[in-house]
VEXGU-389381 format. One record per atom (N, C-alpha, C): residue number from 1; residue in three letters; y, z, x. Coordinates in nm, 4 decimals. Atoms other than C-alpha are relative to their C-alpha. Example, Ala and Ser with C-alpha at 12.3 -4.5 7.8 and 13.67 -1.06 7.14 Angstrom:
<gutors>
<gutor n="1" res="ALA" yy="-0.1190" zz="0.0000" xx="0.0890"/>
<gutor n="1" res="ALA" yy="-0.4500" zz="0.7800" xx="1.2300"/>
<gutor n="1" res="ALA" yy="0.1200" zz="0.0000" xx="0.0900"/>
<gutor n="2" res="SER" yy="-0.1190" zz="-0.0060" xx="-0.0820"/>
<gutor n="2" res="SER" yy="-0.1060" zz="0.7140" xx="1.3670"/>
<gutor n="2" res="SER" yy="0.1090" zz="0.0730" xx="-0.0770"/>
</gutors>
This chain:
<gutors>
<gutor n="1" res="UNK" yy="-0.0815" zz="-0.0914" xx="0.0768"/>
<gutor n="1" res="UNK" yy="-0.2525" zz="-2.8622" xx="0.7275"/>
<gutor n="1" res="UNK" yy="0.0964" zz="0.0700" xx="0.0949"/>
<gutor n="2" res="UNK" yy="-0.0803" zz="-0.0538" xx="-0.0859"/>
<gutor n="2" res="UNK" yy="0.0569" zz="-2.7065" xx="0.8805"/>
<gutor n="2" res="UNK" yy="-0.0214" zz="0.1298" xx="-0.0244"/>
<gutor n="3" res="UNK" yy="0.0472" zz="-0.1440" xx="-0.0017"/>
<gutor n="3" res="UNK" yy="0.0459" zz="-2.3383" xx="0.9785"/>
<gutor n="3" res="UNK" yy="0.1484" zz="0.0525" xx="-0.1458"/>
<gutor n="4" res="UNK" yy="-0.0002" zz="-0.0115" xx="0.0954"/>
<gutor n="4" res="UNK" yy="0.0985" zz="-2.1680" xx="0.7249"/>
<gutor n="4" res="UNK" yy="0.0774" zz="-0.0247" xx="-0.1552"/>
<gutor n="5" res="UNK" yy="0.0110" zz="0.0525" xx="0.1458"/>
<gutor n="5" res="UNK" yy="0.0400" zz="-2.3531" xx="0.3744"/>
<gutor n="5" res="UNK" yy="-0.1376" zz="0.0359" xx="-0.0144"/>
<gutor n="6" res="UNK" yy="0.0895" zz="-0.0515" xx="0.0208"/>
<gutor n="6" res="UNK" yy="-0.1784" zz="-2.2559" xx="0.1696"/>
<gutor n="6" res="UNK" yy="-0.0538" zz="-0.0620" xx="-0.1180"/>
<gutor n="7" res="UNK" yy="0.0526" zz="0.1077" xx="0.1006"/>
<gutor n="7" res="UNK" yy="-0.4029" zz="-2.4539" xx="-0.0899"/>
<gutor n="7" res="UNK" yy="-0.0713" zz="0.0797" xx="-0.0664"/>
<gutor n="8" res="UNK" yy="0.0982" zz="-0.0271" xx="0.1003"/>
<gutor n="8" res="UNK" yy="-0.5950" zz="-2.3537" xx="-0.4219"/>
<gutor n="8" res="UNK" yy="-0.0056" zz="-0.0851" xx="-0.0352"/>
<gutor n="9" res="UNK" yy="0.0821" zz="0.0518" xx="0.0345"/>
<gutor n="9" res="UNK" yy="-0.8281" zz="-2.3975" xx="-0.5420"/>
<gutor n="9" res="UNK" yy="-0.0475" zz="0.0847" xx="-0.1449"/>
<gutor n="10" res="UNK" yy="0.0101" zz="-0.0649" xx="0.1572"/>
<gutor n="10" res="UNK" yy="-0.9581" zz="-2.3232" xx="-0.9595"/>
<gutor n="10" res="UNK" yy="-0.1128" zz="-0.0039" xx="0.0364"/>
<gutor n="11" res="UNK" yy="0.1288" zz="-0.0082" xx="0.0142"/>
<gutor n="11" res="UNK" yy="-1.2234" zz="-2.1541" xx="-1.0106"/>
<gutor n="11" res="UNK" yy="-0.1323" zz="-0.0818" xx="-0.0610"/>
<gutor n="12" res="UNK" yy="0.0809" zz="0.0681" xx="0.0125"/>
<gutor n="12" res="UNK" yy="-1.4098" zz="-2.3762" xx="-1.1500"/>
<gutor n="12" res="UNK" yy="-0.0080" zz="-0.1199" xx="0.0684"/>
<gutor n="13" res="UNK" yy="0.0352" zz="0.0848" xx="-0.0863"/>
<gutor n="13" res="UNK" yy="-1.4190" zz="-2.6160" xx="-0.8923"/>
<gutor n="13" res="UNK" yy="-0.0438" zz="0.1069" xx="0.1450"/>
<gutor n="14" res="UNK" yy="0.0257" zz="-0.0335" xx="-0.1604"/>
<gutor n="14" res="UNK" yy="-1.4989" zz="-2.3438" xx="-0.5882"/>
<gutor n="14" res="UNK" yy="-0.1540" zz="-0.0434" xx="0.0072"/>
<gutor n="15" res="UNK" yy="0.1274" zz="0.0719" xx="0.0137"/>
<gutor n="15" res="UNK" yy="-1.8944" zz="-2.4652" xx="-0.6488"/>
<gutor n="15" res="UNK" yy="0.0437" zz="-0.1437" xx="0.1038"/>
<gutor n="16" res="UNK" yy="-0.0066" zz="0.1164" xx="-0.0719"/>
<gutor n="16" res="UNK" yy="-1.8072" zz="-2.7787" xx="-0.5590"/>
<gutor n="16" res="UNK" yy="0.0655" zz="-0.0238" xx="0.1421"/>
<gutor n="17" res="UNK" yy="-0.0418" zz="-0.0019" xx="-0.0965"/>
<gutor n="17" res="UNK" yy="-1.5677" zz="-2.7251" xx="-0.2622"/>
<gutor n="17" res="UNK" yy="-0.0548" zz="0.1219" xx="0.0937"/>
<gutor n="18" res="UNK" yy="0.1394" zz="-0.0601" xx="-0.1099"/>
<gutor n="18" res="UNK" yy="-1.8382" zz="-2.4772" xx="-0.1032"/>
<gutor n="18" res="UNK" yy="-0.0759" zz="-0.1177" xx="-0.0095"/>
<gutor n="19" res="UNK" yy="0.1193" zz="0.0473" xx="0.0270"/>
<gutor n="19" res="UNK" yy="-2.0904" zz="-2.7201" xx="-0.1732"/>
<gutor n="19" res="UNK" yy="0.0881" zz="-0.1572" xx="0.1069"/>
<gutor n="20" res="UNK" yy="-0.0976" zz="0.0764" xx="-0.0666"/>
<gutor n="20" res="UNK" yy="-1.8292" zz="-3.0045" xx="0.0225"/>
<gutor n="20" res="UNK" yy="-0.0214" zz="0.0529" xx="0.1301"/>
<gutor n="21" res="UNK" yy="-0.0263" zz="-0.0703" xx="-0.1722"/>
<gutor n="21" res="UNK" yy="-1.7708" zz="-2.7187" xx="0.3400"/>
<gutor n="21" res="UNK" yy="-0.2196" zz="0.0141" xx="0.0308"/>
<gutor n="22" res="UNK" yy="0.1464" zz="0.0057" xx="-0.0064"/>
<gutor n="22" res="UNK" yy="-2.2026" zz="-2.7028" xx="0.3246"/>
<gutor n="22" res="UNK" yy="0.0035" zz="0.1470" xx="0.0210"/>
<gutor n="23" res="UNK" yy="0.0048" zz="-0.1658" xx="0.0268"/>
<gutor n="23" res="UNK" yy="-2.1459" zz="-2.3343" xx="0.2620"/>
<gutor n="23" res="UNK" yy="-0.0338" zz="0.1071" xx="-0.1182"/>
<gutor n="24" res="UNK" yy="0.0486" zz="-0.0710" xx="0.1209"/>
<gutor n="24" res="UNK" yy="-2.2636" zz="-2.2761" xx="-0.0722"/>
<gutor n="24" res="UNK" yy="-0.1625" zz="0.1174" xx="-0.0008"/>
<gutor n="25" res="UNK" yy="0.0806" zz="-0.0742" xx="0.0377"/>
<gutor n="25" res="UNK" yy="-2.6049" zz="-2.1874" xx="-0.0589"/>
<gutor n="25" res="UNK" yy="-0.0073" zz="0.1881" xx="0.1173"/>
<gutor n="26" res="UNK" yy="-0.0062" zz="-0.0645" xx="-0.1089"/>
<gutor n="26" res="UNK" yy="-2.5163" zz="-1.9940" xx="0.2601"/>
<gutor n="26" res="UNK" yy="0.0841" zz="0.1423" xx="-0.0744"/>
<gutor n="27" res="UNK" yy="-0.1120" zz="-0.0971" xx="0.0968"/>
<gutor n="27" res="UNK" yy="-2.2252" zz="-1.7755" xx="0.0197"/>
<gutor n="27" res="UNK" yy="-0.1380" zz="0.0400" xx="-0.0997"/>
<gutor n="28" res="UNK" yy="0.0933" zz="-0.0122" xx="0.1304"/>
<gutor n="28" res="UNK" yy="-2.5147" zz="-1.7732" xx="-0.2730"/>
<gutor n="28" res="UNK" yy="-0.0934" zz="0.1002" xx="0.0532"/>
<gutor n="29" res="UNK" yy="0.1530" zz="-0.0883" xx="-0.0626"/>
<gutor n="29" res="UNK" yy="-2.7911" zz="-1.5817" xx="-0.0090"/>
<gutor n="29" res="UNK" yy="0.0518" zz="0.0837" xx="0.0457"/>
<gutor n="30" res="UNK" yy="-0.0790" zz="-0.1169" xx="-0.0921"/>
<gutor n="30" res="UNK" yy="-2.5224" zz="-1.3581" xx="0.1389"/>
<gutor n="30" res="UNK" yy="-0.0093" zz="0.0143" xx="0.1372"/>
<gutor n="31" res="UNK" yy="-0.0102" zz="0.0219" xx="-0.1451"/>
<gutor n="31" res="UNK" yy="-2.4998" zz="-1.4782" xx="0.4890"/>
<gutor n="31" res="UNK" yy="0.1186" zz="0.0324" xx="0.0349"/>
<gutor n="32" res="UNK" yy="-0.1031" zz="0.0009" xx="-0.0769"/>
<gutor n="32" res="UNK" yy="-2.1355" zz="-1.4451" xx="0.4996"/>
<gutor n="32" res="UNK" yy="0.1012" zz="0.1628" xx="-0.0548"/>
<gutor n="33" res="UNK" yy="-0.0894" zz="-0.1198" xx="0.0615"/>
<gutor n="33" res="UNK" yy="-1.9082" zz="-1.1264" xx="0.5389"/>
<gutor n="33" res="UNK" yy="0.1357" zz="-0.0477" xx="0.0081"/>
<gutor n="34" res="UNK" yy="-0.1544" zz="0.0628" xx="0.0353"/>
<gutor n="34" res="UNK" yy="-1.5262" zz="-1.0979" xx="0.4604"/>
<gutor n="34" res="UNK" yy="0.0485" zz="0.0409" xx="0.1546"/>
<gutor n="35" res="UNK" yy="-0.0627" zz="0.0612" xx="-0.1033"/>
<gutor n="35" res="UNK" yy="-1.3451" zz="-1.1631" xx="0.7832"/>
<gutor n="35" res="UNK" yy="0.0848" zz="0.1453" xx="0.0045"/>
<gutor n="36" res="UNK" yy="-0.0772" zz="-0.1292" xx="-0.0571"/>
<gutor n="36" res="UNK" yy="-1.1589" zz="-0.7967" xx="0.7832"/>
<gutor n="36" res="UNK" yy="-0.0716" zz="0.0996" xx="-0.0492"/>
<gutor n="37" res="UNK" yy="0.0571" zz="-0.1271" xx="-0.0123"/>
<gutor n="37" res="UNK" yy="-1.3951" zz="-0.5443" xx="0.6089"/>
<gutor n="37" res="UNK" yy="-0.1546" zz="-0.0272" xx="0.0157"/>
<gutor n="38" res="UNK" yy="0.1085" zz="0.0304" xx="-0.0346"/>
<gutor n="38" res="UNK" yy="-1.6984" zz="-0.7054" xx="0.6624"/>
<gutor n="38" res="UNK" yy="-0.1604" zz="0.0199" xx="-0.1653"/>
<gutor n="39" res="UNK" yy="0.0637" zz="-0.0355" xx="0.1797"/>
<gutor n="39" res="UNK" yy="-1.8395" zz="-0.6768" xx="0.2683"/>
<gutor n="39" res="UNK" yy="-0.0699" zz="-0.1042" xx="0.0315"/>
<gutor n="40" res="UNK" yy="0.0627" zz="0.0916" xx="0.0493"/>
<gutor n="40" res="UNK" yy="-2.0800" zz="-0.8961" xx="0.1511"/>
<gutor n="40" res="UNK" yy="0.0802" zz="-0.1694" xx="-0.0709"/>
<gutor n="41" res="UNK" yy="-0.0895" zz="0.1001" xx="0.0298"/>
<gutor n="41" res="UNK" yy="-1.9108" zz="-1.2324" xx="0.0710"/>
<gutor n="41" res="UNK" yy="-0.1089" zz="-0.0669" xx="-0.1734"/>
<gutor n="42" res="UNK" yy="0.0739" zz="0.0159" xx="0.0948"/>
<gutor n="42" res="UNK" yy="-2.0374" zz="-1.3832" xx="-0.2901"/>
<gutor n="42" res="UNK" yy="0.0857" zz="-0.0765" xx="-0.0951"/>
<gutor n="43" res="UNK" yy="-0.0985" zz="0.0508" xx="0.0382"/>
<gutor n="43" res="UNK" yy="-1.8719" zz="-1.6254" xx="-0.5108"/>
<gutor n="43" res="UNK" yy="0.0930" zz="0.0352" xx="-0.0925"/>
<gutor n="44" res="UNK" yy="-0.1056" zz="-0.0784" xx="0.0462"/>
<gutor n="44" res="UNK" yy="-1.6976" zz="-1.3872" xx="-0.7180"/>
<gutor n="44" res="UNK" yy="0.0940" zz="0.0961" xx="0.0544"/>
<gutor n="45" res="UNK" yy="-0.0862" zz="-0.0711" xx="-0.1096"/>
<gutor n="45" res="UNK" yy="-1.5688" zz="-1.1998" xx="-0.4589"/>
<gutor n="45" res="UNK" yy="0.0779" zz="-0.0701" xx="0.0829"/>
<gutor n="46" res="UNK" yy="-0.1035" zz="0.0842" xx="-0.1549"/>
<gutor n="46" res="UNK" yy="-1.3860" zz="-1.5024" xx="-0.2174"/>
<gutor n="46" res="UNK" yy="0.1143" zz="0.0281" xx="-0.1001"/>
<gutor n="47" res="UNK" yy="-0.1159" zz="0.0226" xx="0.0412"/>
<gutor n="47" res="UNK" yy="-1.0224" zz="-1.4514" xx="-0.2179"/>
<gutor n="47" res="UNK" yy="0.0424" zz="-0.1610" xx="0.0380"/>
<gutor n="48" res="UNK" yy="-0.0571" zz="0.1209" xx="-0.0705"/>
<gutor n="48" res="UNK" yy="-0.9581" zz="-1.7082" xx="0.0671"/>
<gutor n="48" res="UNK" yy="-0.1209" zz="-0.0702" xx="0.0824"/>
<gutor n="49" res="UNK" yy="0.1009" zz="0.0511" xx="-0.1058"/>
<gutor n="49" res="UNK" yy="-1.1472" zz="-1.9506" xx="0.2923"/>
<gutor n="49" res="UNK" yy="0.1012" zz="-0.0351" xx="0.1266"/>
<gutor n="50" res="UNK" yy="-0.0813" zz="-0.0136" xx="-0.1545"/>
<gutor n="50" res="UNK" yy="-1.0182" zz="-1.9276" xx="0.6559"/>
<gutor n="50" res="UNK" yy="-0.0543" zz="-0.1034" xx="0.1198"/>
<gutor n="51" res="UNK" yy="0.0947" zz="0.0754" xx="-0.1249"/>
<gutor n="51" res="UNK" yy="-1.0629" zz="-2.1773" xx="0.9170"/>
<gutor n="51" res="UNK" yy="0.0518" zz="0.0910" xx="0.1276"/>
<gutor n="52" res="UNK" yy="0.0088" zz="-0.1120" xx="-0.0984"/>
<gutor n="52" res="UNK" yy="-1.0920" zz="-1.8924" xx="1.2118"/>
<gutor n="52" res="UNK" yy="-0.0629" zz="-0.0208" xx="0.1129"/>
<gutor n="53" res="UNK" yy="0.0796" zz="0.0161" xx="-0.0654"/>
<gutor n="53" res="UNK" yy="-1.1899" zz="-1.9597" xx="1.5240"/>
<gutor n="53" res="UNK" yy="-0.0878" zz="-0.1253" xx="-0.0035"/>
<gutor n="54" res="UNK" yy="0.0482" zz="0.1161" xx="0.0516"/>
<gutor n="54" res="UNK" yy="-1.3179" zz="-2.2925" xx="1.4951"/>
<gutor n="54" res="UNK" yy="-0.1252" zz="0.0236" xx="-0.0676"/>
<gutor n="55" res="UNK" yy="0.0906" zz="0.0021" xx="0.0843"/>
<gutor n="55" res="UNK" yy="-1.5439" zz="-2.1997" xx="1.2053"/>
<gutor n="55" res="UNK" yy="0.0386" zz="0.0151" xx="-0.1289"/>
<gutor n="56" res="UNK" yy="-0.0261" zz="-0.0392" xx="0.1486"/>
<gutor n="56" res="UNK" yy="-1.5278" zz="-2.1213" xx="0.8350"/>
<gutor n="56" res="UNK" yy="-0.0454" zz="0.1617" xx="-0.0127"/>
<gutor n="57" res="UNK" yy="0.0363" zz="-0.1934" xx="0.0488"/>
<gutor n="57" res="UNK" yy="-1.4999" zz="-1.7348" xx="0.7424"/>
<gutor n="57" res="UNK" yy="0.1143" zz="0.0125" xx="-0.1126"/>
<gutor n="58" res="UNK" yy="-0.0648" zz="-0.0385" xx="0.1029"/>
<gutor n="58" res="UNK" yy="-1.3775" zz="-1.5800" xx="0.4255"/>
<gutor n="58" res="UNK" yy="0.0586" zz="0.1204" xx="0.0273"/>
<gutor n="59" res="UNK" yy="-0.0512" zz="-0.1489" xx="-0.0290"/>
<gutor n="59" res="UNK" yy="-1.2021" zz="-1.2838" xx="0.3273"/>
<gutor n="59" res="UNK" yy="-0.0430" zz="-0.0045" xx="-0.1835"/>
<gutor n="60" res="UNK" yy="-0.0004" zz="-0.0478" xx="0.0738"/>
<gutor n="60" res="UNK" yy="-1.2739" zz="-1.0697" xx="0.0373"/>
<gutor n="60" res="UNK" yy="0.0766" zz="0.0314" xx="-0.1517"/>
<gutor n="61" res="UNK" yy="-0.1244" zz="-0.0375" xx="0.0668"/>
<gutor n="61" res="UNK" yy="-1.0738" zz="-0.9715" xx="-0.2867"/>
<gutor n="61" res="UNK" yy="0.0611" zz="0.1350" xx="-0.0282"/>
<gutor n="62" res="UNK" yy="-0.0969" zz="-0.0547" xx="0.0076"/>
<gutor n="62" res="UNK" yy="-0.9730" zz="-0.6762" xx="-0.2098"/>
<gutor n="62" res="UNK" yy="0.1374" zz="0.0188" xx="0.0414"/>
<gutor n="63" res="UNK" yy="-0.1634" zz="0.0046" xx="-0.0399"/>
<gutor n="63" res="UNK" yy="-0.5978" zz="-0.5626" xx="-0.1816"/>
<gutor n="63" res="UNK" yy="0.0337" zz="0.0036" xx="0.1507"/>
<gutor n="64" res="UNK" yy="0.0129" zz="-0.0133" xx="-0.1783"/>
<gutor n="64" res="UNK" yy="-0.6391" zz="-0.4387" xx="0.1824"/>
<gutor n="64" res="UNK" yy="-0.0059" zz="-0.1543" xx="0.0847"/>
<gutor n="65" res="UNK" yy="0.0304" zz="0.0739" xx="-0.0728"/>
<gutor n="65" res="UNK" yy="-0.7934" zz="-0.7641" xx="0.2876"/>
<gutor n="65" res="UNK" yy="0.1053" zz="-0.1179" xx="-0.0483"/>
<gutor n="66" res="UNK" yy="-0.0655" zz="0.0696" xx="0.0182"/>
<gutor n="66" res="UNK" yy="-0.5527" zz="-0.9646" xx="0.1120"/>
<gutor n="66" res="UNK" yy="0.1167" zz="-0.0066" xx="0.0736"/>
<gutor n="67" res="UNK" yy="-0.1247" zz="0.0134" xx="-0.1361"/>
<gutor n="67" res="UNK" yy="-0.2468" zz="-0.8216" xx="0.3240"/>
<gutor n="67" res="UNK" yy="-0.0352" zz="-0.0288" xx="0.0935"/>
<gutor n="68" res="UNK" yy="-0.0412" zz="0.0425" xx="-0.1326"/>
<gutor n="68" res="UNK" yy="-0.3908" zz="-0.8644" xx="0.6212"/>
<gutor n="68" res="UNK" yy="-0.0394" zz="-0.1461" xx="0.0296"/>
<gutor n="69" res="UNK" yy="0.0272" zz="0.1235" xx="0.0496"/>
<gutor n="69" res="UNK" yy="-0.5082" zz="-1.2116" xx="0.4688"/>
<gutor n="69" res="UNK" yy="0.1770" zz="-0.0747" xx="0.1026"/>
<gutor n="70" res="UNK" yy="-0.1898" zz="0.0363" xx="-0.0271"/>
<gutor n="70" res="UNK" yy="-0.0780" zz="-1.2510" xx="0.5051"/>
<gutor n="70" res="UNK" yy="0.0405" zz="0.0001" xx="0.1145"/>
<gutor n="71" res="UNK" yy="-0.0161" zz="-0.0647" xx="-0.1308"/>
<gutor n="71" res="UNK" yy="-0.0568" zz="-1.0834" xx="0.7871"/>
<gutor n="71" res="UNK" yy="-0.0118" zz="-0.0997" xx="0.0943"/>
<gutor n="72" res="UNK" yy="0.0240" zz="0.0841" xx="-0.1192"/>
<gutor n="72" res="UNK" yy="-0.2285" zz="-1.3463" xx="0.9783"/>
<gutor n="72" res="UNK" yy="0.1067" zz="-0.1294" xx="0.0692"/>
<gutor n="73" res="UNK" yy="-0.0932" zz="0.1470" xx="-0.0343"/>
<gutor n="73" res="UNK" yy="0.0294" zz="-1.6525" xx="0.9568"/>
<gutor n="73" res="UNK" yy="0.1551" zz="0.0795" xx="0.0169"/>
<gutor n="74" res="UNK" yy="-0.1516" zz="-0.0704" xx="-0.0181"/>
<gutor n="74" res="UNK" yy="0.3368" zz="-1.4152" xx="1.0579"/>
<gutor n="74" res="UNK" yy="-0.0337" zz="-0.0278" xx="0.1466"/>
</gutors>
């Protein structure tokens, strides 16, 4: 993917494309926080999925975390 583009995904397929990254049940038990305020991550709560650091980390839906969501590919 070139820096920055950005891909969705419908909600009714994020099941399946967690369940693809092998991150579902991991999102489902609350292993993962959001990548700027550090919340609980949960599948009603992902805005984005971030490849960061050579790993997978999310970010949240709130507004805050969404700008600096933006922020990052400037």
């Amino acid at each position: 993917m070139k820096n920055n583009q950005m891909k969705a995904v419908h909600d009714d397929d994020l099941d399946s494309l967690l369940k693809s990254l092998n991150v579902l049940d991991s999102v489902c038990s609350g292993k993962y926080e959001c990548l700027f305020c550090h919340k609980k991550i949960t599948v009603d709560n992902i805005d984005a999925i971030v490849p960061y650091e050579n790993s997978i980390q999310f970010t949240c839906d709130s507004p805050e975390c969404h700008l600096k969501l933006i922020g990052l590919g400037k």
